[in-house]
MITOR-7168 format. One line per 2 residues: number of its first residue (from 1); for each residue x, y, z of N, C-alpha, C. Coordinates in pm, whole numbers, plus 50000, padded with zeros to 5 digits. Layout:
// residues N
NUM = X Y Z X Y Z X Y Z  ...
This chain:
// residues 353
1 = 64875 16782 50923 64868 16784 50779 64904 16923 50726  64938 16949 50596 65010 17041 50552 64888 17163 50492
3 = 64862 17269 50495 64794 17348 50419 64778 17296 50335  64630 17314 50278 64532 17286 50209 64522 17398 50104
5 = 64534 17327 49936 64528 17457 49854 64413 17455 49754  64286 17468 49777 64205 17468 49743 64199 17565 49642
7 = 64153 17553 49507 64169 17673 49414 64039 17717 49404  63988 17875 49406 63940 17924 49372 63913 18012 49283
9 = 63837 18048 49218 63770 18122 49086 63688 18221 49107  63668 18392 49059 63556 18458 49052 63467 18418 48965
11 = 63365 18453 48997 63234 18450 48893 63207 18601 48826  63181 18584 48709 63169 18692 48613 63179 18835 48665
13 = 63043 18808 48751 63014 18910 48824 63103 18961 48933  63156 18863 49005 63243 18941 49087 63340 19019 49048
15 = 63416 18916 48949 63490 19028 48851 63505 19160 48846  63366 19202 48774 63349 19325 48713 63285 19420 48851
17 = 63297 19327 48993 63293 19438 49126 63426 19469 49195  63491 19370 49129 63675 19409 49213 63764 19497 49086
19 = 63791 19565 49237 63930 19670 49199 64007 19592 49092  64068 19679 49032 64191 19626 48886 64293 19553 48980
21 = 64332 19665 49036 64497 19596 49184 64481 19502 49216  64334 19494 49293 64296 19371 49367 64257 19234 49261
23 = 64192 19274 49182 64209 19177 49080 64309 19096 49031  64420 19168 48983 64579 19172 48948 64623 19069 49049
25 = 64618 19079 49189 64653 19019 49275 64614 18864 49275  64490 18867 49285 64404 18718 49284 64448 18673 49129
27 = 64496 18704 49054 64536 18673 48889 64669 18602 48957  64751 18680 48994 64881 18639 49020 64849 18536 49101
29 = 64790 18486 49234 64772 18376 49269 64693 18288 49234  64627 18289 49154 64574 18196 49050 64663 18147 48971
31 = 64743 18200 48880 64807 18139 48766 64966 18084 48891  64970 18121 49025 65123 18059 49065 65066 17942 49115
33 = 64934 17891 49152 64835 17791 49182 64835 17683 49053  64772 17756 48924 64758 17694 48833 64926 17613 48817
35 = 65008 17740 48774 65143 17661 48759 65213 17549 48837  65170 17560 49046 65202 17427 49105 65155 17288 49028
37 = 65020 17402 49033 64945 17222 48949 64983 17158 48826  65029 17265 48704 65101 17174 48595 65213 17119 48653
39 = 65309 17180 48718 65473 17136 48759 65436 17022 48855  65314 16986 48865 65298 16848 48965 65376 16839 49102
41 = 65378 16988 49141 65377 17077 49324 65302 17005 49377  65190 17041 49320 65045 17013 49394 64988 16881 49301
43 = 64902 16794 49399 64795 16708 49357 64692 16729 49430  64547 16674 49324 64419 16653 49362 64425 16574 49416
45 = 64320 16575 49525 64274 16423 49576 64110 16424 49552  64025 16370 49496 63909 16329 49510 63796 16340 49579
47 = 63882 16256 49694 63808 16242 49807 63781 16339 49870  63869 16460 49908 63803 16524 50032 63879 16687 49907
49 = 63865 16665 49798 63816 16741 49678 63919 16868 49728  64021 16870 49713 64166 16956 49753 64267 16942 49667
51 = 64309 17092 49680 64444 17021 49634 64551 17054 49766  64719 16907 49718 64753 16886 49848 64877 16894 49815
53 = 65040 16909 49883 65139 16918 49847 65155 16749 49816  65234 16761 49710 65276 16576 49696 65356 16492 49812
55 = 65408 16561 49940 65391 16481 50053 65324 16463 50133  65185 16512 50119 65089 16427 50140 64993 16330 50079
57 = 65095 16285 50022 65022 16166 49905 65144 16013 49934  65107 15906 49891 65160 15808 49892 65269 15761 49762
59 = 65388 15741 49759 65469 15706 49641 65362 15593 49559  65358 15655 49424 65275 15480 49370 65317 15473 49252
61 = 65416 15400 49165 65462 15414 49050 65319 15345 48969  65215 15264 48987 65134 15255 48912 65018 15374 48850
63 = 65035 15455 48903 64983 15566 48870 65056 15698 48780  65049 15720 48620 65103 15838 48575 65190 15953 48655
65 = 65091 16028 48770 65172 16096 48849 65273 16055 48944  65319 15932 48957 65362 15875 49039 65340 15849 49194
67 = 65219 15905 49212 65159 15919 49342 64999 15846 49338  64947 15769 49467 64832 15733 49511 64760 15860 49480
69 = 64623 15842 49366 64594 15970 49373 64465 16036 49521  64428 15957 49587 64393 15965 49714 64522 16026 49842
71 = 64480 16129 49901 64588 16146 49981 64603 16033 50097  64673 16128 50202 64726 16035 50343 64629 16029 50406
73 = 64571 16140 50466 64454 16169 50545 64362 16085 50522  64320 16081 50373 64167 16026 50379 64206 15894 50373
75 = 64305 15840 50308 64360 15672 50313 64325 15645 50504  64350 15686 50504 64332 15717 50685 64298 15737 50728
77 = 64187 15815 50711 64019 15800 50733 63916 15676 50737  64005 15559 50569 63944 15516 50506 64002 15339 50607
79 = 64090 15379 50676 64113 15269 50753 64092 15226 50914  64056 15356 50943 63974 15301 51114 63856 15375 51140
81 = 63827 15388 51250 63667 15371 51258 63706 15521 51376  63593 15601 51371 63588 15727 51431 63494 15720 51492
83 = 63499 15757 51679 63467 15740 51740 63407 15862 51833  63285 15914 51780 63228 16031 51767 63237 16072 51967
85 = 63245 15991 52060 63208 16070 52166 63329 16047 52219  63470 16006 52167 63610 16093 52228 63642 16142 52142
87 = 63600 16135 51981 63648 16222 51896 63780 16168 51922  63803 16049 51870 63920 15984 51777 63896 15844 51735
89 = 64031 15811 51651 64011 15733 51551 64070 15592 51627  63990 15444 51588 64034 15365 51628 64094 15269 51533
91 = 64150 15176 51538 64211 15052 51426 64081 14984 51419  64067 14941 51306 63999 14850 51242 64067 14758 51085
93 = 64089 14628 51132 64191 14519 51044 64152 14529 50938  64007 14480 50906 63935 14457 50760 63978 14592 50742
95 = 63896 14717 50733 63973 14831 50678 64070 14864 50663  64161 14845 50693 64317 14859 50687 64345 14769 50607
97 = 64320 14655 50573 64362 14512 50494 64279 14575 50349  64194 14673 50347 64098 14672 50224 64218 14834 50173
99 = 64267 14883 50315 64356 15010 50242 64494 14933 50192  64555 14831 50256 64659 14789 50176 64610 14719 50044
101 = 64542 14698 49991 64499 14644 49896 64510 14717 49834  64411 14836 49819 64433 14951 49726 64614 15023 49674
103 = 64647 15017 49811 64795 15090 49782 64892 14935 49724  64821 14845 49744 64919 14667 49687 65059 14700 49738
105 = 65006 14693 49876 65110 14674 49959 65077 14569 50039  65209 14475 50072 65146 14349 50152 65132 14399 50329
107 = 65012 14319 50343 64971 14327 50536 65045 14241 50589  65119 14278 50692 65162 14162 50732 65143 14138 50909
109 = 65058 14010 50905 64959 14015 51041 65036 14063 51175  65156 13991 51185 65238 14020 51282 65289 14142 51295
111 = 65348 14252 51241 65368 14373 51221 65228 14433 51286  65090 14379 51230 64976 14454 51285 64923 14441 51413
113 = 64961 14338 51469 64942 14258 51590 65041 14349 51703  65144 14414 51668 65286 14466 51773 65231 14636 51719
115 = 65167 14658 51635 65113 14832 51614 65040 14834 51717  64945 14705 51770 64810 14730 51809 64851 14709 51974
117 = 64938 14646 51985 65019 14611 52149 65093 14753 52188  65148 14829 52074 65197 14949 52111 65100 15048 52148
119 = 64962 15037 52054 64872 15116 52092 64817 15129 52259  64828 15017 52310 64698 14951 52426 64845 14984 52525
121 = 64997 14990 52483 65043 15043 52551 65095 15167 52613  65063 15232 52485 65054 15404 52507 64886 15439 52634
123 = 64810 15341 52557 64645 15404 52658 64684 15362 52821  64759 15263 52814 64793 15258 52987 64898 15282 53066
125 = 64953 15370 52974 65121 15448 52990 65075 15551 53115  65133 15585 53179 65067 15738 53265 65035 15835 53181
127 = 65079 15861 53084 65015 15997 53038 64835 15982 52959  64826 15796 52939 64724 15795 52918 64642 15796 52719
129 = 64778 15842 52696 64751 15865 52556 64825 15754 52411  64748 15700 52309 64787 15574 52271 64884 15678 52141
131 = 65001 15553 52136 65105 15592 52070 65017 15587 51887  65004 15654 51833 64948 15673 51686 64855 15549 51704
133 = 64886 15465 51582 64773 15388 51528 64837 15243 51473  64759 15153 51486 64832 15029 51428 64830 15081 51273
135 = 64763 15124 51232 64744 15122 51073 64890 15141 51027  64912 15302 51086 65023 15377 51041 65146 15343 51132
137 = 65141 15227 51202 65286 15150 51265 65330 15070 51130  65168 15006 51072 65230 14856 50951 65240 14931 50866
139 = 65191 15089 50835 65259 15106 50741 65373 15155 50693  65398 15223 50784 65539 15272 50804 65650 15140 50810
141 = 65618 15005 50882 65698 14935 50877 65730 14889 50716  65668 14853 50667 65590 14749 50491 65703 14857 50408
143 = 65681 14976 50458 65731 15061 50331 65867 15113 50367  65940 15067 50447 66074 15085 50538 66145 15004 50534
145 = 66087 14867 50589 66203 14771 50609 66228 14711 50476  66349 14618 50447 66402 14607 50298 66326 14466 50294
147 = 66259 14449 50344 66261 14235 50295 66136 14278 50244  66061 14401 50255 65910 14411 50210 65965 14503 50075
149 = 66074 14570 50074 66036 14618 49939 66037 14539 49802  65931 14605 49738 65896 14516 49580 65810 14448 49652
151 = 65741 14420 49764 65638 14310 49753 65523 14405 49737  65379 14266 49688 65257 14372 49707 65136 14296 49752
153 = 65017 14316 49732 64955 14262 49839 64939 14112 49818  64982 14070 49730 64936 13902 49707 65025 13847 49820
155 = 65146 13914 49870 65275 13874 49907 65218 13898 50072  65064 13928 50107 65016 13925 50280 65069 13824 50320
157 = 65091 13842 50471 65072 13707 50557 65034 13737 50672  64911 13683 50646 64741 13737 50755 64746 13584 50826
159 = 64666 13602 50913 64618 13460 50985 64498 13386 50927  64458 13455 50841 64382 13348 50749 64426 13323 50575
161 = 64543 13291 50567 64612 13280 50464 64575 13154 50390  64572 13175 50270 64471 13107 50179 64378 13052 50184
163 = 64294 13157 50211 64183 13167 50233 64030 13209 50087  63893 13188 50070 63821 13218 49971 63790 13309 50017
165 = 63747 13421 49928 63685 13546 50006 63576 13524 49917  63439 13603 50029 63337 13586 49910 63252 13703 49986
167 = 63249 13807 49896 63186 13935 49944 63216 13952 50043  63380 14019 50062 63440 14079 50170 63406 13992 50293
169 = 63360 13850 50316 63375 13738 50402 63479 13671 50402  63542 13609 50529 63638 13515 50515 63511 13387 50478
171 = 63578 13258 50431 63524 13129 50441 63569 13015 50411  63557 12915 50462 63661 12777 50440 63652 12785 50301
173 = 63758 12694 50301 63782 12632 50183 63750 12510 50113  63748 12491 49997 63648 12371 49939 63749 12215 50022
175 = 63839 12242 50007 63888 12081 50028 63831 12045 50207  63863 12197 50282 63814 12185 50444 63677 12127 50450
177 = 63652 12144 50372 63490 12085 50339 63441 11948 50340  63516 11898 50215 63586 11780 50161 63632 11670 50303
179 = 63711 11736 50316 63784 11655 50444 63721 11604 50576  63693 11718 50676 63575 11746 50761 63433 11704 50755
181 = 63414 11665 50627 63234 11618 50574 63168 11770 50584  63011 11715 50602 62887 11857 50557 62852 11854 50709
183 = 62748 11920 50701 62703 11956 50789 62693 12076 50961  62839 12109 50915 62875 12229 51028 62883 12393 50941
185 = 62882 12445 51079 62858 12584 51036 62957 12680 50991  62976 12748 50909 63125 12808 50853 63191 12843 50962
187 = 63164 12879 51090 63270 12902 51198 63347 12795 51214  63272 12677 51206 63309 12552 51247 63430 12510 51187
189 = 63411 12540 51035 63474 12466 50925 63612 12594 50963  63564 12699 50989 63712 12758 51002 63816 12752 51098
191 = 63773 12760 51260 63856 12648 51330 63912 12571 51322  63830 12474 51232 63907 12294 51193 64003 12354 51100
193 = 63952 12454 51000 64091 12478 50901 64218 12513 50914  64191 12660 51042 64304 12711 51137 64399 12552 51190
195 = 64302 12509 51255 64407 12384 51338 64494 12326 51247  64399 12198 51146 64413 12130 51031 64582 12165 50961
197 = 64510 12309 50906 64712 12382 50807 64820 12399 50956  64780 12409 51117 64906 12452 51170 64937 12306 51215
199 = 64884 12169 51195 64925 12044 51284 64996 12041 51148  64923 12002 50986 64992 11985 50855 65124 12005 50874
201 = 65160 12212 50898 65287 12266 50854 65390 12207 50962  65331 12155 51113 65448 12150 51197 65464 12010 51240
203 = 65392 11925 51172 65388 11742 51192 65435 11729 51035  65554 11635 51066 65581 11502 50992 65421 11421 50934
205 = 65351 11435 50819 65288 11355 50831 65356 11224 50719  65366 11145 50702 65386 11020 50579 65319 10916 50578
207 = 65198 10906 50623 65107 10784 50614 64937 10870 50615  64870 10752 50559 64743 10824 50595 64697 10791 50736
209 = 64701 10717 50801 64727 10693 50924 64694 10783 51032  64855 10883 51041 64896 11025 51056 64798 11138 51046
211 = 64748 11143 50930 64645 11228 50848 64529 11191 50917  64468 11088 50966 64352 11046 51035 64365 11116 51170
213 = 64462 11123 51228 64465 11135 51373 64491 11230 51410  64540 11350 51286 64494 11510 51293 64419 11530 51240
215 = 64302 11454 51179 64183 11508 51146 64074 11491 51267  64121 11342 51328 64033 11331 51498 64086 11448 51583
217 = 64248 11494 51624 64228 11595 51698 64173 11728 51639  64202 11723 51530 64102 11901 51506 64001 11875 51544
219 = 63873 11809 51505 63782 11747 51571 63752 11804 51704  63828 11700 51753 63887 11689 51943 63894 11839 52000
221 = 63970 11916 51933 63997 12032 51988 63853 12168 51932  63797 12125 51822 63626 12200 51864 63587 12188 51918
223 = 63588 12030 51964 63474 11987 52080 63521 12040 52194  63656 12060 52217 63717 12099 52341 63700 12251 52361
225 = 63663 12285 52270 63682 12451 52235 63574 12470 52290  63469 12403 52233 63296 12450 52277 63249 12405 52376
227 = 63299 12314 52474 63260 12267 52609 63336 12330 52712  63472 12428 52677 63492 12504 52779 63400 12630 52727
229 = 63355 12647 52626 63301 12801 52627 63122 12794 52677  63107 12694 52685 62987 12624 52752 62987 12630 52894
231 = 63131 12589 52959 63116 12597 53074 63121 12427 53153  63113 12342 53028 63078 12204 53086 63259 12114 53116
233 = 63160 11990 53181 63351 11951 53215 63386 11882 53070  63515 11884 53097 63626 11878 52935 63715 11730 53013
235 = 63766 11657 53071 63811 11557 53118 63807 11492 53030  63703 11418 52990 63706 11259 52849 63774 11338 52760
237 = 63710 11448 52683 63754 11533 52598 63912 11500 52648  64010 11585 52702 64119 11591 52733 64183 11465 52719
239 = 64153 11354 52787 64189 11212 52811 64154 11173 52629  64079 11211 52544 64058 11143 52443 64133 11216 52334
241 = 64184 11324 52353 64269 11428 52322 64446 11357 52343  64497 11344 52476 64590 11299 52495 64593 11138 52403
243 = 64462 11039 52428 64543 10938 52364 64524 10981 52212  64495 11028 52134 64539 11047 52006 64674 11087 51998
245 = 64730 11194 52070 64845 11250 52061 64957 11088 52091  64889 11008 52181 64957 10885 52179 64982 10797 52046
247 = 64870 10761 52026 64839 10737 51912 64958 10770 51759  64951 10905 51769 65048 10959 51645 65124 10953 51676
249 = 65196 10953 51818 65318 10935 51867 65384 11099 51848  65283 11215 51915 65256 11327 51890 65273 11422 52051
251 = 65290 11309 52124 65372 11391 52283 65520 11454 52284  65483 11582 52335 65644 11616 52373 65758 11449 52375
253 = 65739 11427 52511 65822 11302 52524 65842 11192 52401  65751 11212 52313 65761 11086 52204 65881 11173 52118
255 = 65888 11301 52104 65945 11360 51992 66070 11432 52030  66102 11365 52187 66230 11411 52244 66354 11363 52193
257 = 66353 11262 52087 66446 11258 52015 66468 11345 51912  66401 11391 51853 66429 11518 51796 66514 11632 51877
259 = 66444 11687 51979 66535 11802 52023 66691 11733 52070  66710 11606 52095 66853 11578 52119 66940 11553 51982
261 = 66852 11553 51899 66938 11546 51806 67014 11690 51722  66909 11777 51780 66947 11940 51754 67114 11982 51822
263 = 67143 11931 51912 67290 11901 51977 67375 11866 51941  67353 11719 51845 67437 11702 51817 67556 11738 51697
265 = 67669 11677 51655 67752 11746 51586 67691 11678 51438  67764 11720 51345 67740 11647 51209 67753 11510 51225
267 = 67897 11516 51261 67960 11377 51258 67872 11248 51351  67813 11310 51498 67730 11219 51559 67623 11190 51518
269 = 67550 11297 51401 67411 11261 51329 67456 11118 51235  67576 11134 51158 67595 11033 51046 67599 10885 51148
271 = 67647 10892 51244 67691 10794 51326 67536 10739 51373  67450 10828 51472 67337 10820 51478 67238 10769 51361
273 = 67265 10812 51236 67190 10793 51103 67212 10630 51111  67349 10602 51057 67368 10507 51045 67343 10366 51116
275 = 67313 10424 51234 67321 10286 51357 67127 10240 51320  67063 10360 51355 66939 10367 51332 66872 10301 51195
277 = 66904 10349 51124 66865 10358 50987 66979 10353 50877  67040 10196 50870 67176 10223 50771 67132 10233 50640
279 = 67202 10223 50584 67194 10271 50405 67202 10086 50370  67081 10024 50303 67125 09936 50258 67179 09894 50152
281 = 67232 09769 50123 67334 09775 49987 67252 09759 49908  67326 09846 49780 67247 09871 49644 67232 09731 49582
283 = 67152 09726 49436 67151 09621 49395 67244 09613 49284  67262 09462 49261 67389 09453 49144 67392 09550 49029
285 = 67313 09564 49009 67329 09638 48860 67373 09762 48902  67339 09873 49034 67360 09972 49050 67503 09987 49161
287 = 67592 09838 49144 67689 09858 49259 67828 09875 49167  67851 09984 49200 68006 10006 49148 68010 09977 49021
289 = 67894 10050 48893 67918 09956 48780 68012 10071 48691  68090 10149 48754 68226 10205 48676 68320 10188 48753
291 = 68321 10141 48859 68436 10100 48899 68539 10181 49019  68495 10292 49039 68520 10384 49114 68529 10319 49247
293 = 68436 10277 49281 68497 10204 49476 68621 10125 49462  68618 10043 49373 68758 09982 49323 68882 10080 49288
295 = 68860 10151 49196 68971 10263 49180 69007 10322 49347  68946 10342 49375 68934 10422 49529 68996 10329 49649
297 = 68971 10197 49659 69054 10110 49778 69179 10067 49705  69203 09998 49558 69348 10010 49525 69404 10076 49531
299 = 69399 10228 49473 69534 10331 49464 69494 10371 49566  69416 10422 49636 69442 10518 49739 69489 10425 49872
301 = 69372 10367 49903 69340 10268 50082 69487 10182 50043  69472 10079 49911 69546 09960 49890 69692 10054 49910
303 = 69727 10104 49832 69881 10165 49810 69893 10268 49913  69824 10329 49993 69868 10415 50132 69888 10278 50244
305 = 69792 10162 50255 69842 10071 50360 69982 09987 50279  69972 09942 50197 70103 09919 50139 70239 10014 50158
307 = 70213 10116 50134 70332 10203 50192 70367 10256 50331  70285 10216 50385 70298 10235 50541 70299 10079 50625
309 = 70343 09961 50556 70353 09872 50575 70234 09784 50652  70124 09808 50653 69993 09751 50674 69937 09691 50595
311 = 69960 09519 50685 69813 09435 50601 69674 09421 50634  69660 09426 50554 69483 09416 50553 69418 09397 50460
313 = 69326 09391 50414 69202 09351 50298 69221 09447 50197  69272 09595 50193 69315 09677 50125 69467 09628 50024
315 = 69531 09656 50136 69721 09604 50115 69689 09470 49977  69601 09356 50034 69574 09246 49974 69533 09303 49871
317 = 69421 09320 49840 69348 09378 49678 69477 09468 49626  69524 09553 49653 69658 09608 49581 69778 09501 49520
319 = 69824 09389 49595 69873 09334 49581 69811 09250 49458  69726 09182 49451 69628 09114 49341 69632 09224 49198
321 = 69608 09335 49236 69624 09413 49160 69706 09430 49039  69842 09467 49157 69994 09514 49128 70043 09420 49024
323 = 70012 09306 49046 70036 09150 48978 70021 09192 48828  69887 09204 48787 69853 09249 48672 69926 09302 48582
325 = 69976 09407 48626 70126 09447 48590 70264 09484 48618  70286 09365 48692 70474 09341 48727 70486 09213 48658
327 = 70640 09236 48578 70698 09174 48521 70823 09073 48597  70818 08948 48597 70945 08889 48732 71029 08812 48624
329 = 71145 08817 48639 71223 08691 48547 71249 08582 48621  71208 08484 48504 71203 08335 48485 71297 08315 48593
331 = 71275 08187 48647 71320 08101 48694 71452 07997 48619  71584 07981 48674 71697 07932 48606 71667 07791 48644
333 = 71574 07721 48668 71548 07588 48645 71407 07560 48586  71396 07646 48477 71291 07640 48365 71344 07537 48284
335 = 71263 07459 48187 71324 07358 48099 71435 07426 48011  71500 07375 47925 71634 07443 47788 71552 07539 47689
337 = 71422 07458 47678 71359 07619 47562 71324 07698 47647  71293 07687 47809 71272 07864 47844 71412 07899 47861
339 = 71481 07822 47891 71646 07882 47916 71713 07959 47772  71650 07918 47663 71709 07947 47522 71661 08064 47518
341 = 71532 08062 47545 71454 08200 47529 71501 08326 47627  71518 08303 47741 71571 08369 47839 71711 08426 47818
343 = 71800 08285 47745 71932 08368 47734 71943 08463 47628  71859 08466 47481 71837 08575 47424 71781 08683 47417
345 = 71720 08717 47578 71654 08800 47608 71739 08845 47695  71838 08814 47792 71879 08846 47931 72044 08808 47912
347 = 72097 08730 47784 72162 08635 47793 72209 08563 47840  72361 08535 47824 72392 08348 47891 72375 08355 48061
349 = 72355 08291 48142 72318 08293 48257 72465 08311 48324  72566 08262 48291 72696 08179 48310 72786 08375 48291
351 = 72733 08447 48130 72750 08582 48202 72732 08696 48256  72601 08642 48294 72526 08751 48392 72636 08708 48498
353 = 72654 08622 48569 72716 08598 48667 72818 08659 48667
């Protein structure tokens, strides 16, 4: 940390016991003190009642000076736990989660989780000594990398994410409550909740059905939780575990059509779509009622197989079409009034010839 500029003052009396020179002197560093502090050189911090150069303070545009008015140090003090008989500082989450709060910067669990793996890998490195601190890994990351800037702390993503807090406690939530019934103990209810949101986010559910049979395995998997931490055998458990997963149709092997379908091309999904699950035909009112599928097999299908000399069901409807408007002349063994009519339209037949 950077020198510490603590300002000091004589008292009356001392004053009037110091030399003029020497006086003069302590004047001049007083008022080049005073002046850091208007030109906002220097900031107070509070806490550990100093004044400090402004890089040791935190950027904070919510604050007038533009700085956290708490420095680095004590923010950092204020986030792990000191450990009086090696005389150093350890990580502690809740504190650190209560210092990003203050600075409304988001935590983000995973970032804190790879500070704390770096730590435990510095303590068993040969030299023995842990690389800094998770605190100051997430924070350095949060305030570095670009996908975090502009976020702030609403924008966490902790492992207990949406979650009630109630006097700095985690605790279920009202619907986990709801769902699960009464009677268990808030650890309880938070397990089932953990499970509950990760089967939700990564199962298909669309029936209530579905919804039943991840509410039996969360269930399933407390009970499974607390009879290995018991020590007792887990077998039925397991076996009653697997057939639910039957049940939902929730086995690897049931959902191996999925990963083959990750393979395939566009074109084999539509093909696949279709064979499986075709599109059935619309109803009258909603089939072709402008006319467009029609526009679309006459001129295009009808008159490209027509010009490439292909019959088919296309060629045909063009033809039916075409009719509509082609004009053919009469026939020369029409009765004398179509012949009359014809020859004043085409004239005498005798000199067309």
């Amino acid at each position: 940390m950077g020198k510490s500029r603590h300002i000091t003052t004589l008292s009356p009396e001392e004053v009037r016991k110091t030399p003029v020179a020497e006086l003069r002197k302590k004047y001049v560093a007083l008022a080049e003190q005073y002046g850091k502090v208007m030109n906002r050189e220097v900031l107070y911090c509070p806490d550990c009642d100093d004044f400090k150069g402004t890089y040791e303070f935190y950027a904070d545009a919510r604050h007038p000076s533009g700085y956290f008015p708490t420095c680095k140090n004590c923010l950092k003090m204020q986030a792990l736990d000191y450990d009086r008989k090696t005389d150093t500082y350890k990580d502690n989450r809740d504190k650190t989660i209560e210092v990003f709060r203050k600075l409304d910067l988001p935590f983000v669990d995973g970032i804190y989780e790879k500070g704390l793996q770096e730590v435990r890998d510095g303590e068993n490195s040969a030299s023995g000594s842990p690389k800094g601190t998770a605190f100051h890994y997430t924070l350095v990351a949060v305030k570095s990398l670009p996908q975090y800037k502009g976020k702030a702390f609403i924008n966490s993503t902790m492992s207990d994410t949406d979650i009630y807090v109630d006097d700095e406690k985690r605790v279920a939530r009202p619907d986990v409550k709801r769902i699960f019934g009464d009677g268990m103990t808030e650890a309880d209810y938070l397990f089932l909740q953990d499970e509950y949101d990760d089967w939700m986010q990564r199962t298909p559910v669309d029936s209530k059905a579905q919804e039943t049979i991840i509410i039996q395995l969360c269930f399933n998997q407390l009970n499974l939780w607390k009879a290995q931490k018991a020590g007792r055998d887990t077998r039925n458990l397991i076996d009653s575990f697997n057939s639910l997963l039957d049940s939902g149709h929730l086995k690897p092997k049931q959902n191996a059509g999925n990963a083959v379908a990750d393979t395939l091309t566009f074109g084999q999904l539509i093909e696949k779509w279709e064979n499986e699950k075709p599109i059935p035909e619309p109803d009258p009112e909603f089939r072709d009622v402008d006319n467009i599928g029609k526009y679309v097999r006459v001129w295009f299908f009808g008159h490209l197989c027509k010009a490439l000399g292909i019959r088919n069901a296309y060629s045909e409807e063009y033809d039916e079409e075409i009719k509509k408007y082609t004009v053919e002349r009469p026939d020369e063994s029409e009765d004398s009034e179509t012949m009359e009519i014809y020859e004043r339209m085409f004239g005498s037949v005798e000199k067309s010839r």
